[in-house]
Backbone as CSV, one residue per row, in Angstrom:
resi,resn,N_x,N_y,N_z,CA_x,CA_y,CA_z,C_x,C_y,C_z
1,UNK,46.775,-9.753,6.148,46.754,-8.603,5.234,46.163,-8.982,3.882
2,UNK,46.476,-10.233,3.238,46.266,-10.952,2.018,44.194,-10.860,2.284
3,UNK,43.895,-11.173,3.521,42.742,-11.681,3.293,41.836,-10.465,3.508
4,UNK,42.514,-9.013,4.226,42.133,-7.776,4.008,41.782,-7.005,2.527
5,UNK,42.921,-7.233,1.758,42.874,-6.929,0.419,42.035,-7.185,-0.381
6,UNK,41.653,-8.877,-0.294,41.158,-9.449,-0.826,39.604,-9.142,-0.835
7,UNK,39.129,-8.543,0.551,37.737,-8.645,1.088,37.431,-7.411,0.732
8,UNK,38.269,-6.329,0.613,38.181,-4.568,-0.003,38.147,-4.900,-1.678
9,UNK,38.566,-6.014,-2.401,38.516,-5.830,-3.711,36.930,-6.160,-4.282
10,UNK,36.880,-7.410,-2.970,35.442,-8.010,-3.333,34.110,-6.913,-3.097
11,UNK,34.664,-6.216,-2.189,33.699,-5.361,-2.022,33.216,-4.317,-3.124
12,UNK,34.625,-3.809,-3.619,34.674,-2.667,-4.532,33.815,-3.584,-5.897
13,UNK,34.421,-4.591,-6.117,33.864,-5.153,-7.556,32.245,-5.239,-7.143
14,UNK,31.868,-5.614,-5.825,30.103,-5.633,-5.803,29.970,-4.394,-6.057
15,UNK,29.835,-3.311,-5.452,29.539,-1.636,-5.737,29.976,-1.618,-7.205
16,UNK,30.875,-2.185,-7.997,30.727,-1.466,-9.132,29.968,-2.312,-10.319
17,UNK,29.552,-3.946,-9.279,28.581,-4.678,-10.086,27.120,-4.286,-9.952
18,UNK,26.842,-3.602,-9.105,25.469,-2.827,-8.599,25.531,-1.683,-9.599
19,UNK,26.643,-1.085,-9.523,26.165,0.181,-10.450,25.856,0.051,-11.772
20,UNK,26.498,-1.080,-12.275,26.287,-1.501,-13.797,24.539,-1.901,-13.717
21,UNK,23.877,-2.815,-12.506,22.672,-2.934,-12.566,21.825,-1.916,-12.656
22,UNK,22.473,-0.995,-12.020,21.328,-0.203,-11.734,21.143,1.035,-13.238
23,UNK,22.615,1.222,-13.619,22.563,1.865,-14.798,22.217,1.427,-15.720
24,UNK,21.654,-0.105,-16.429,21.053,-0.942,-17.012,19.063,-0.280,-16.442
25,UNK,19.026,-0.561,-15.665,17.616,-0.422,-15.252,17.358,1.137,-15.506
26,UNK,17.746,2.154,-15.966,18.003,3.211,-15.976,18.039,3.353,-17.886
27,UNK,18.126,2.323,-18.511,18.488,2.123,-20.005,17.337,1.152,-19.740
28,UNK,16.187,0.982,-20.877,15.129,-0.068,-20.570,15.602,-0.887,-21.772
29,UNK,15.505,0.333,-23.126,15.803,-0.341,-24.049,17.911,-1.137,-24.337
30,UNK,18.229,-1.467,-23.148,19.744,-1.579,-23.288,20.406,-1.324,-23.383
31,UNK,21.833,-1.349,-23.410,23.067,-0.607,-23.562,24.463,-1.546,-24.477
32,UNK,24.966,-1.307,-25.193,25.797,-2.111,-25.770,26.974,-2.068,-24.778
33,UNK,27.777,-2.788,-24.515,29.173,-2.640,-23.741,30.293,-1.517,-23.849
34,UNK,30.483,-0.775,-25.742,30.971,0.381,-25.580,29.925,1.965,-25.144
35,UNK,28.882,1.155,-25.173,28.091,2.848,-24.247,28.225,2.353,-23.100
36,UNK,28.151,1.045,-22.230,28.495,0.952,-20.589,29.273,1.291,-20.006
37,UNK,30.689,1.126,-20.599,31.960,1.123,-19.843,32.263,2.718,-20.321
38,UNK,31.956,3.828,-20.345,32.350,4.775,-20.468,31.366,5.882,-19.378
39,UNK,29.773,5.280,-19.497,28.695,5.242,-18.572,29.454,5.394,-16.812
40,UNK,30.068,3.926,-16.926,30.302,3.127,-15.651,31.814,3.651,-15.359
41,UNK,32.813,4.191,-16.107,33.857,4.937,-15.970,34.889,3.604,-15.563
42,UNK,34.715,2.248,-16.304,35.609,1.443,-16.128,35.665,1.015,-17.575
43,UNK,37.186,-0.101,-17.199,37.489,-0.408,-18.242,36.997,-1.597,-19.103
44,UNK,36.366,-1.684,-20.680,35.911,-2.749,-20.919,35.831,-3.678,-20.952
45,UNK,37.340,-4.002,-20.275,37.285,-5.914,-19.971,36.928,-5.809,-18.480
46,UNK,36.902,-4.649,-17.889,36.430,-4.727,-16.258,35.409,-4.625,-16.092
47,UNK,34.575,-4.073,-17.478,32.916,-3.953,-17.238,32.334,-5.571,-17.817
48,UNK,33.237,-6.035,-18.801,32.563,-7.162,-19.560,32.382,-8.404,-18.147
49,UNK,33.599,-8.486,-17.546,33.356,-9.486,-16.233,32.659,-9.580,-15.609
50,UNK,32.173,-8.076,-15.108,31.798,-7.948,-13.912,30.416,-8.217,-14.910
51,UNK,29.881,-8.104,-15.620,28.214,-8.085,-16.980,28.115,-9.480,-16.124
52,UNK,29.306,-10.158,-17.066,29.288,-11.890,-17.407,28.988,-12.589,-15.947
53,UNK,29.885,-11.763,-14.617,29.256,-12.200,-13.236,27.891,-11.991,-13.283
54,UNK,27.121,-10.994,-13.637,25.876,-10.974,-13.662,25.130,-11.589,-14.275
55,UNK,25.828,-12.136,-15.378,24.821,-12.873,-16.419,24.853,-14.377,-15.823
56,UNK,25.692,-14.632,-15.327,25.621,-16.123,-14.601,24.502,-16.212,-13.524
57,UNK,24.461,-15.161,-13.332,23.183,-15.175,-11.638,21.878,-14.429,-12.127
58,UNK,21.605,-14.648,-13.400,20.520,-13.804,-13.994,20.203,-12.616,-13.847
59,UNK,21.149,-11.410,-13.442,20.945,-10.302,-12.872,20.525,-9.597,-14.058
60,UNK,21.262,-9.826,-14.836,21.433,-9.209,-16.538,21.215,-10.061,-17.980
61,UNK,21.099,-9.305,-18.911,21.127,-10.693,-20.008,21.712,-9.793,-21.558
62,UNK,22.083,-10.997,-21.869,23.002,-10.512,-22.974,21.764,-10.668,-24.783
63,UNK,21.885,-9.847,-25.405,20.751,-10.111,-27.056,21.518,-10.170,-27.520
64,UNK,21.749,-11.063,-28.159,23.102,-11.666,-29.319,22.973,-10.959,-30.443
65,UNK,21.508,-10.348,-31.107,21.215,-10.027,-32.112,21.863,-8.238,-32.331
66,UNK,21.678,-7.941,-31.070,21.899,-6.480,-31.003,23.112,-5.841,-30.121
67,UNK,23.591,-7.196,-29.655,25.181,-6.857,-29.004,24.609,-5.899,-27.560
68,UNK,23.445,-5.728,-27.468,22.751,-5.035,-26.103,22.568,-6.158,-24.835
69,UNK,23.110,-5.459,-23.520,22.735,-5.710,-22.453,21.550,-5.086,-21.656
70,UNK,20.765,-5.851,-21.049,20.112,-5.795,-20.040,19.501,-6.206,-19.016
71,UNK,18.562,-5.256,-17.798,18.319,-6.163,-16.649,17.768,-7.492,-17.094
72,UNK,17.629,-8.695,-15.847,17.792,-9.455,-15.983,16.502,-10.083,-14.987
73,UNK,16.163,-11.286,-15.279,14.902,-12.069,-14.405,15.093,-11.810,-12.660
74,UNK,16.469,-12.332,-12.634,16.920,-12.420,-11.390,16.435,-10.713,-10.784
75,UNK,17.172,-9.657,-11.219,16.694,-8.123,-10.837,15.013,-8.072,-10.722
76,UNK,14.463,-8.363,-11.513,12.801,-8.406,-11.647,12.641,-9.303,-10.060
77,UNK,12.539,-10.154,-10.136,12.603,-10.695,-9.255,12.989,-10.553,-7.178
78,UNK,13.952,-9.647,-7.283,14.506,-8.680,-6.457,13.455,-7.508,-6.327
79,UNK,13.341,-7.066,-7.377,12.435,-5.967,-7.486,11.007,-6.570,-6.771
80,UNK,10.497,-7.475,-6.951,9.201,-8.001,-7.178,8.858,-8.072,-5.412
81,UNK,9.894,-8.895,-4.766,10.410,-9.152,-3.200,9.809,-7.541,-2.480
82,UNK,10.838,-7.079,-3.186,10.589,-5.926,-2.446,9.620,-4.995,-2.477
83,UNK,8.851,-5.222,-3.585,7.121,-4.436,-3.890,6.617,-4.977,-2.922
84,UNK,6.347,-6.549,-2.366,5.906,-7.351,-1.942,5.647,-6.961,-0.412
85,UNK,6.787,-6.660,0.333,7.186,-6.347,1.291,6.803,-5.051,1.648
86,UNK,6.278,-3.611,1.218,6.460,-2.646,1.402,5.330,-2.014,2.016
87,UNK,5.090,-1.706,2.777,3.533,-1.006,3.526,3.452,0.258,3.015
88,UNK,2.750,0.743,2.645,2.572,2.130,1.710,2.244,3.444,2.684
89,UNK,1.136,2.168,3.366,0.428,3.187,4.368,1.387,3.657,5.611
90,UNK,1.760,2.523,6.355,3.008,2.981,7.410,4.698,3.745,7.058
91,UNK,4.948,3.561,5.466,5.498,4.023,5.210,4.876,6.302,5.059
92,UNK,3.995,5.941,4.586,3.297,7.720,4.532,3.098,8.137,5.570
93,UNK,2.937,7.522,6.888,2.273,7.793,7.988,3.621,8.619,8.646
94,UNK,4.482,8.289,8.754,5.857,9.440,9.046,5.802,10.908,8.674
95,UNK,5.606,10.688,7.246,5.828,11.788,6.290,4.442,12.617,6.662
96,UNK,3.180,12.501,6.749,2.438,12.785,7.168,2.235,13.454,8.639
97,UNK,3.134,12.798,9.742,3.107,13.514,10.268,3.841,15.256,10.894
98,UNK,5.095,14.795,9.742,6.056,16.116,9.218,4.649,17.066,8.830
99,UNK,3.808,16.593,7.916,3.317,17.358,7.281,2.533,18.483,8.397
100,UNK,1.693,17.799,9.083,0.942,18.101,10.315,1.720,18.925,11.070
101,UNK,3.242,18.762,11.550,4.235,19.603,11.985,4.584,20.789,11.066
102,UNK,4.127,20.829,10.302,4.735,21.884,8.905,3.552,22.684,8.851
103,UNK,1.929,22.137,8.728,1.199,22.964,8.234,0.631,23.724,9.240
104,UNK,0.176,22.280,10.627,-0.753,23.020,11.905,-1.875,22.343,11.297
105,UNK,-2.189,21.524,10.263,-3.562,20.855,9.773,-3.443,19.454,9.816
106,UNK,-5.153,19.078,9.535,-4.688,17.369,9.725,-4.385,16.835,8.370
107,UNK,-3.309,15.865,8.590,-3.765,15.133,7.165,-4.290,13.791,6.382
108,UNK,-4.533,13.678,5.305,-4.935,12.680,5.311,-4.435,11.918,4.365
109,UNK,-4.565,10.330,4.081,-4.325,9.525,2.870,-5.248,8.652,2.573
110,UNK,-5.561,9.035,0.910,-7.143,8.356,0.643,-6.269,7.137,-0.769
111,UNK,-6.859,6.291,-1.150,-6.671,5.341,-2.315,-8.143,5.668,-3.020
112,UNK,-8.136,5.744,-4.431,-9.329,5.649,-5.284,-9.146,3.931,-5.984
113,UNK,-10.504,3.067,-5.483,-10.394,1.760,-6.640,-11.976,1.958,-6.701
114,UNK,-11.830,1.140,-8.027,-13.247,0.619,-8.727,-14.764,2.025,-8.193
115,UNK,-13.841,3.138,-8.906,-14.559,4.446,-8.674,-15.000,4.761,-7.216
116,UNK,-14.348,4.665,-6.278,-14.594,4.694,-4.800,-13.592,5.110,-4.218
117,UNK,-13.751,6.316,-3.577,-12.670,6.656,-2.644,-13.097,6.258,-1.144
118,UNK,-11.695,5.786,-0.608,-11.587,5.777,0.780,-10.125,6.274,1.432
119,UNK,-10.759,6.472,2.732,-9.878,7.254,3.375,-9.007,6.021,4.413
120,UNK,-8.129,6.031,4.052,-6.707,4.863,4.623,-6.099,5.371,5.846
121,UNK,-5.304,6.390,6.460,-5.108,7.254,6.971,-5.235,8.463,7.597
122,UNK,-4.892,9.109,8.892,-5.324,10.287,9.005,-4.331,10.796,10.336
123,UNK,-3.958,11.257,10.344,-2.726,11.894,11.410,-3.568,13.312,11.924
124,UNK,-3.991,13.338,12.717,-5.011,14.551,13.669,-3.846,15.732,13.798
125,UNK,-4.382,16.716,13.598,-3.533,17.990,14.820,-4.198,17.994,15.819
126,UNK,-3.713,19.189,16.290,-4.084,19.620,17.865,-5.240,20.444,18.266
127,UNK,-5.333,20.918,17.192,-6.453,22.016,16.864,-7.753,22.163,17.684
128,UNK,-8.667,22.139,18.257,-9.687,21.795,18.496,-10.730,21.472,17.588
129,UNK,-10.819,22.445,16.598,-11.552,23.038,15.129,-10.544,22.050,13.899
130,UNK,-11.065,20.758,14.086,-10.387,20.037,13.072,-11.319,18.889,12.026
131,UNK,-10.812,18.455,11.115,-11.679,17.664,10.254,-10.897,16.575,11.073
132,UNK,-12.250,15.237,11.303,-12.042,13.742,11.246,-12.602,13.088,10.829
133,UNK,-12.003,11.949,10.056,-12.531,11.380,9.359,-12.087,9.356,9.324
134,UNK,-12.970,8.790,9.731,-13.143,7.727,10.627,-12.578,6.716,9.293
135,UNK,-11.184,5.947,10.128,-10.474,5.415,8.271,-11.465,4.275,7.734
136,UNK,-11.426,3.743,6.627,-12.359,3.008,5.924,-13.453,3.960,5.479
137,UNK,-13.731,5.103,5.626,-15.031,6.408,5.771,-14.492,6.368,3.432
138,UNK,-15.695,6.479,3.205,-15.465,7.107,1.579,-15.896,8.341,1.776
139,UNK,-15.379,9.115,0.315,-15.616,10.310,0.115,-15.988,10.688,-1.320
140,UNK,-16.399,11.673,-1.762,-16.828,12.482,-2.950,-15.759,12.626,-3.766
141,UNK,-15.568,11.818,-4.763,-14.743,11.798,-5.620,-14.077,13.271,-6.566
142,UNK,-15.220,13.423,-7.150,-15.578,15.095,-7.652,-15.732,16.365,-6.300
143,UNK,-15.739,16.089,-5.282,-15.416,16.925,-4.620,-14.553,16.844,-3.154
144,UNK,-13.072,15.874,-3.466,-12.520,16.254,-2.484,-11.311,16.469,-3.082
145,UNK,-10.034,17.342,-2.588,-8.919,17.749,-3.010,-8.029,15.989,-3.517
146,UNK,-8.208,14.904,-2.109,-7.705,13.698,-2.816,-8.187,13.028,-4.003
147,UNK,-9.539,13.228,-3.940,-10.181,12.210,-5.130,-10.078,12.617,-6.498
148,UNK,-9.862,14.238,-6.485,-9.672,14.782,-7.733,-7.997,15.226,-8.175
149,UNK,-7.041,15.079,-7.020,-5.568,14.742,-7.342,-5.438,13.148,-8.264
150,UNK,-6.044,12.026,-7.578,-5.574,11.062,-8.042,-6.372,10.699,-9.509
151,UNK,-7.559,11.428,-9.947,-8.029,11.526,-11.097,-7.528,12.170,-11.886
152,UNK,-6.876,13.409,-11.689,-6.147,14.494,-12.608,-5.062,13.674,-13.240
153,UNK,-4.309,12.827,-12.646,-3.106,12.298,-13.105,-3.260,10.963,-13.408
154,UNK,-4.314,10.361,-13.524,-4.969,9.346,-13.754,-4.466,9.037,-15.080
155,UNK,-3.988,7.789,-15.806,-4.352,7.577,-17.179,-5.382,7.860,-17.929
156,UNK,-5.702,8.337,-18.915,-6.987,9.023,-19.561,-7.668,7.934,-19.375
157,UNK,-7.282,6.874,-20.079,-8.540,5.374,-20.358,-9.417,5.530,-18.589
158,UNK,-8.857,5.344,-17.661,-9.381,5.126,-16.235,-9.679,5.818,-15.874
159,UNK,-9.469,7.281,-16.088,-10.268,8.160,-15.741,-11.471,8.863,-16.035
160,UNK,-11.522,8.627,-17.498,-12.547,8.129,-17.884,-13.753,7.434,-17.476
161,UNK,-13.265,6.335,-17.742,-14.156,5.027,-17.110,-14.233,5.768,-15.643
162,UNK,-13.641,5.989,-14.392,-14.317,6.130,-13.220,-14.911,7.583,-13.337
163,UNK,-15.012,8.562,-14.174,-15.547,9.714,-14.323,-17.592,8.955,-14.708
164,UNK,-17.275,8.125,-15.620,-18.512,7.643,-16.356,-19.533,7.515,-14.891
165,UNK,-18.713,7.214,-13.726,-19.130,6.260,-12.571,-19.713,7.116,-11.309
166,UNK,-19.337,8.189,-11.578,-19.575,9.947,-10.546,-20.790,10.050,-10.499
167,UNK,-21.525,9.847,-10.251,-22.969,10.563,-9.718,-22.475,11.939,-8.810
168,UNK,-22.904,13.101,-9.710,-22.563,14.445,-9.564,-23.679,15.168,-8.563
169,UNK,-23.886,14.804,-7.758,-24.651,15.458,-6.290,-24.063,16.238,-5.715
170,UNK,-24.714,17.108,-5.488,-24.301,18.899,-4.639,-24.291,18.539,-3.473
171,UNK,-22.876,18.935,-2.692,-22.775,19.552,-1.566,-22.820,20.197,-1.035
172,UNK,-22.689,21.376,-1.647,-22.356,22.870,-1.192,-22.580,23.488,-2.832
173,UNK,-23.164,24.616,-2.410,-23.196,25.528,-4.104,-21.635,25.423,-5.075
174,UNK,-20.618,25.073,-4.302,-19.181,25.433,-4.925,-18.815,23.441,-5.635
175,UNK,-19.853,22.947,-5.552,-19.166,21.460,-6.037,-19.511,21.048,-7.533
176,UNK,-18.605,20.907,-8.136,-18.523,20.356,-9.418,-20.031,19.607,-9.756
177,UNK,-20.798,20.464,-10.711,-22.246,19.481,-11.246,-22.238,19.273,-12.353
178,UNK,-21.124,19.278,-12.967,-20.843,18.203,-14.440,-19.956,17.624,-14.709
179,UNK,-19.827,17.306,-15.607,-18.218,16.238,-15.900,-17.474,17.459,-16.858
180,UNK,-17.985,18.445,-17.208,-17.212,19.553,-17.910,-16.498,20.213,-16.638
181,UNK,-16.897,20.688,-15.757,-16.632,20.797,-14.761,-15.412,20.617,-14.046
182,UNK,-15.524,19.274,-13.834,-14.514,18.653,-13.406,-13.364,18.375,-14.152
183,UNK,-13.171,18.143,-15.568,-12.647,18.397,-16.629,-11.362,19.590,-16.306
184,UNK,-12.207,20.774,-16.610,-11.387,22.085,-16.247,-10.698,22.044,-15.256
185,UNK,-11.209,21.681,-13.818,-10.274,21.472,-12.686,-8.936,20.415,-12.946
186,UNK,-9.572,19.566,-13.477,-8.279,18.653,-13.985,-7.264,19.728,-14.934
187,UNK,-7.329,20.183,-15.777,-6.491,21.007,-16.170,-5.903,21.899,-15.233
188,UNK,-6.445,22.572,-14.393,-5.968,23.425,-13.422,-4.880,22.273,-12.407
189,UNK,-5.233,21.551,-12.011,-4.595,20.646,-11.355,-3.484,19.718,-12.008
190,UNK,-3.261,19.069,-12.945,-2.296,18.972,-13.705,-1.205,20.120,-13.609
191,UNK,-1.739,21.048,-14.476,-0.464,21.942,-14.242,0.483,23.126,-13.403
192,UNK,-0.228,22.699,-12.185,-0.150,23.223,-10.549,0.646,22.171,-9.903
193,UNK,-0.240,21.007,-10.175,0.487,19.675,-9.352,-0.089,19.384,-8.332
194,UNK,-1.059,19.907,-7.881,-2.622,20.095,-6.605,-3.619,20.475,-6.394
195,UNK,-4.404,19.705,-6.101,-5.860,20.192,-5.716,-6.456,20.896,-4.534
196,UNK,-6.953,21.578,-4.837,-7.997,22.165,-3.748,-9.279,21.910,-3.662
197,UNK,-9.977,21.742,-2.152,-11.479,21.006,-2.665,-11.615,22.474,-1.423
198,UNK,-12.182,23.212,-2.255,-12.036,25.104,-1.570,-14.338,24.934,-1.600
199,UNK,-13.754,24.489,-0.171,-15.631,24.290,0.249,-16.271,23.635,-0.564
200,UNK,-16.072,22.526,-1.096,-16.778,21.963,-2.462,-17.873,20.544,-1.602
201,UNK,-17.215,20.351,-0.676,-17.691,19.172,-0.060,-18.283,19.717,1.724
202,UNK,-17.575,20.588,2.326,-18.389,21.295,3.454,-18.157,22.704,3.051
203,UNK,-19.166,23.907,3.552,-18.923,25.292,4.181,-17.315,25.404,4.640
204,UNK,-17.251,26.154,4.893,-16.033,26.424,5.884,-15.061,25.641,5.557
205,UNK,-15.022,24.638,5.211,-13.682,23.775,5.455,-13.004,23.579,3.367
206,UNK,-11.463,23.849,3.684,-10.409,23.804,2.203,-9.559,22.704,2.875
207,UNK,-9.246,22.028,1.649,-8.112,21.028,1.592,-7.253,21.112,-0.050
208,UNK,-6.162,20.835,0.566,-5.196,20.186,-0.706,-4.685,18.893,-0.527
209,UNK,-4.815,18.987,-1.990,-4.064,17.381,-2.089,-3.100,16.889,-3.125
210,UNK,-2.477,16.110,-2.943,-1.320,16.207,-4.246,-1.343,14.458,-4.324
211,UNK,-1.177,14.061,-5.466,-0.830,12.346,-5.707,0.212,12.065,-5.446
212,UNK,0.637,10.959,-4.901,1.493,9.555,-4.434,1.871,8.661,-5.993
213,UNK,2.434,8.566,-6.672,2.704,7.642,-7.604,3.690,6.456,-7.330
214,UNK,3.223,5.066,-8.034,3.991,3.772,-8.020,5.184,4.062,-9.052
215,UNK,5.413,2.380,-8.994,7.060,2.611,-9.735,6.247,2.848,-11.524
216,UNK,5.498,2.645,-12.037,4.674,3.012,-13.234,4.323,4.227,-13.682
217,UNK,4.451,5.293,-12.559,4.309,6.438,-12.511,2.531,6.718,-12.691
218,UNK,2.086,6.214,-12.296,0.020,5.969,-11.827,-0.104,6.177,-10.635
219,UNK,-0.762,7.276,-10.215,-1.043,7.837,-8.763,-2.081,6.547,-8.057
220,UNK,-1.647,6.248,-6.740,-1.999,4.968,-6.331,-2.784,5.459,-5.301
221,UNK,-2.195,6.642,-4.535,-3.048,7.330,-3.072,-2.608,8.710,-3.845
222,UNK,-3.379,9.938,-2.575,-3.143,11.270,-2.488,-3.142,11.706,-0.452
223,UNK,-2.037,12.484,-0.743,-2.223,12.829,0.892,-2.708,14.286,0.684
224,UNK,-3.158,14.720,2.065,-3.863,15.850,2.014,-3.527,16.633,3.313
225,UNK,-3.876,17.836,3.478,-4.332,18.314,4.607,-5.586,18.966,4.339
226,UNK,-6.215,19.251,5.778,-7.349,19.838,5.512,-8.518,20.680,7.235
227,UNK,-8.162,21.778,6.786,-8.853,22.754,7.984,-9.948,23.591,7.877
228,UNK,-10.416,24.009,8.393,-11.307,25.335,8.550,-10.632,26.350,8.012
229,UNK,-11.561,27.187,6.800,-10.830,28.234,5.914,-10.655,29.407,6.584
230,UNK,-11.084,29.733,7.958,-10.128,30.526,9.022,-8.723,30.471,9.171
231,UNK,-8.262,29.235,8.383,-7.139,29.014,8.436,-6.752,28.445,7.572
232,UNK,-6.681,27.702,6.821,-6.395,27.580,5.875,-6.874,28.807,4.806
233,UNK,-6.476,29.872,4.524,-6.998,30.726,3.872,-6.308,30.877,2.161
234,UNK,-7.343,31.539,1.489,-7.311,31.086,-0.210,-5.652,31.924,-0.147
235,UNK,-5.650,33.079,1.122,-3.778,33.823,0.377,-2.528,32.537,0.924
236,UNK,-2.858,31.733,1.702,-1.945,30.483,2.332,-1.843,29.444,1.564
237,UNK,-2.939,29.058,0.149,-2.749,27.620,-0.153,-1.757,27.489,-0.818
238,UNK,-1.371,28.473,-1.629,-0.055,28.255,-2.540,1.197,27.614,-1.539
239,UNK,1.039,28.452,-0.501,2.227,28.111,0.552,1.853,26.924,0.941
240,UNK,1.167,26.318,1.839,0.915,24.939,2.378,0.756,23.862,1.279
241,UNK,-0.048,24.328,-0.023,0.191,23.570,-0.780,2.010,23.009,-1.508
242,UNK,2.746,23.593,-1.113,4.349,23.577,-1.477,4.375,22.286,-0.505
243,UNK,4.153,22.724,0.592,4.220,21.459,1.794,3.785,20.203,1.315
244,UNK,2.710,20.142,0.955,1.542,18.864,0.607,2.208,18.456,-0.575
245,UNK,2.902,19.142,-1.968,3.537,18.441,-2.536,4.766,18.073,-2.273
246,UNK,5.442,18.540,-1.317,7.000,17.874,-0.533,6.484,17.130,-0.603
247,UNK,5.481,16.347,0.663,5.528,15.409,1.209,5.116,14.382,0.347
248,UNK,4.335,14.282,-0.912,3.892,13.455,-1.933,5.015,13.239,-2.934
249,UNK,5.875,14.178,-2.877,6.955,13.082,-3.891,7.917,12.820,-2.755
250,UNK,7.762,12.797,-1.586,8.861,12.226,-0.808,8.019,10.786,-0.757
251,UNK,7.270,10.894,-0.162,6.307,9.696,-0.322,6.167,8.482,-1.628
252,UNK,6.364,9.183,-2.678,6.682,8.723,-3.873,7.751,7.802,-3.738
253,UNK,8.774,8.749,-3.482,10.148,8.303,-3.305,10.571,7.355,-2.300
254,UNK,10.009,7.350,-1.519,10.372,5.917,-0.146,9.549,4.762,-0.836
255,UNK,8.138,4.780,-1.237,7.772,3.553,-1.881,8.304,3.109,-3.358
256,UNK,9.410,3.439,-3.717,9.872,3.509,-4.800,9.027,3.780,-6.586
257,UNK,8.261,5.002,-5.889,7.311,5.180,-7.445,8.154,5.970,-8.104
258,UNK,7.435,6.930,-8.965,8.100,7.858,-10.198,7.080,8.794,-10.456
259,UNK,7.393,9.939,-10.064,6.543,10.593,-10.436,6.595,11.031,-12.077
260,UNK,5.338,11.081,-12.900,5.657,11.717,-14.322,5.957,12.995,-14.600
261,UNK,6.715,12.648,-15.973,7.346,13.833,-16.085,6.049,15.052,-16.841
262,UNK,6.193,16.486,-16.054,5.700,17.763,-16.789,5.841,17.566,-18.543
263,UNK,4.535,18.168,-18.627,3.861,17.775,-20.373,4.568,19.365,-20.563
């Protein structure tokens, strides 16, 4: 019974040494011990122990100057493991295919680096009348629903710089032929939360797309769907587009990003 007790106390004190971590990581700039223990709903010599257990295993660290606690090398470190470990792509590839179950379209997941989009992913429907797109395949930055999600939310400095990098060539009469252009759509897209590439890159065929963000809150991929505007039609995108952003902050959320917060 003694060694029952004992193994339920140890347990309880880890769960309530985790929560102190995690409510620390949650405080960047620190927390003094009388804002923790009222935070943490324990008592201050029960929060100071359980700190001081942490501070022995580097979880946490104590500033002498400012009487503030916070995370600790050891947590970074934990954290770091587990960035390390994480497949982005097989992790979206689930969620993606919800999406495909949700919309009836295919979808896709593209990454933008060093002003280049490519396409990483692609989960087919059933459709006959469907877009494919062969993975490693690039695409039109300025004119696809992904390339211009993960630019909209882009840090200004980089978006910038890969805007400088666009060679603005027509696809279709409906595709962005300036950087003013594209500009405006970024505004439209910002404060929607998705893109539409509404025939900009083929005839017939609309897509949306919404960004994927890391733990930095910097859109890293965008998933998409994308059909023949027989079906996908301009009175449906609001609706499917709801879908396409589920699935991008769920997506968010399993690779442990953050999406930013509304300006």
């Amino acid at each position: 019974m003694a060694n029952k007790e004992q193994s339920k106390g140890s347990v309880q004190s880890l769960n309530r040494a985790l929560a102190l971590l995690q409510l620390l990581a949650e405080h960047p700039d620190g927390l003094t011990l009388a804002e923790i223990a009222p935070l943490a709903e324990l008592a201050p010599s029960t929060t100071h122990r359980l700190l001081s257990s942490l501070q022995a295993l580097d979880f946490v660290s104590f500033e002498t100057d400012t009487n503030r606690w916070f995370v600790g090398l050891a947590a970074f470190r934990a954290g770091a493991g587990y960035l390390r470990r994480r497949d982005h792509i097989a992790t979206a590839r689930q969620t993606m295919r919800e999406l495909v179950a949700q919309t009836g379209e295919t979808s896709n997941l593209a990454v933008v680096k060093n002003a280049t989009l490519t396409f990483v992913a692609q989960i087919e429907c059933n459709e006959a009348m469907r877009m494919a797109v062969p993975l490693g395949a690039r695409g039109p930055l300025h004119a696809s629903a992904v390339g211009k999600a993960i630019l909209a939310f882009s840090p200004s400095p980089q978006r910038d710089n890969t805007i400088g990098q666009i060679e603005f060539f027509s696809l279709t009469e409906k595709t962005h032929g300036t950087v003013e252009q594209l500009r405006a759509d970024f505004q439209l897209i910002r404060a929607r939360g998705y893109a539409i590439d509404d025939e900009e890159q083929s005839i017939g065929l609309r897509c949306i797309g919404a960004p994927i963000f890391d733990e930095f809150g910097e859109p890293i991929f965008a998933v998409s769907i994308s059909g023949p505007t027989v079906r996908v039609k301009a009175e449906k995108v609001e609706e499917l587009a709801d879908y396409v952003m589920a699935a991008a902050r769920h997506i968010t959320d399993q690779i442990g990003g953050i999406a930013p917060r509304a300006n």
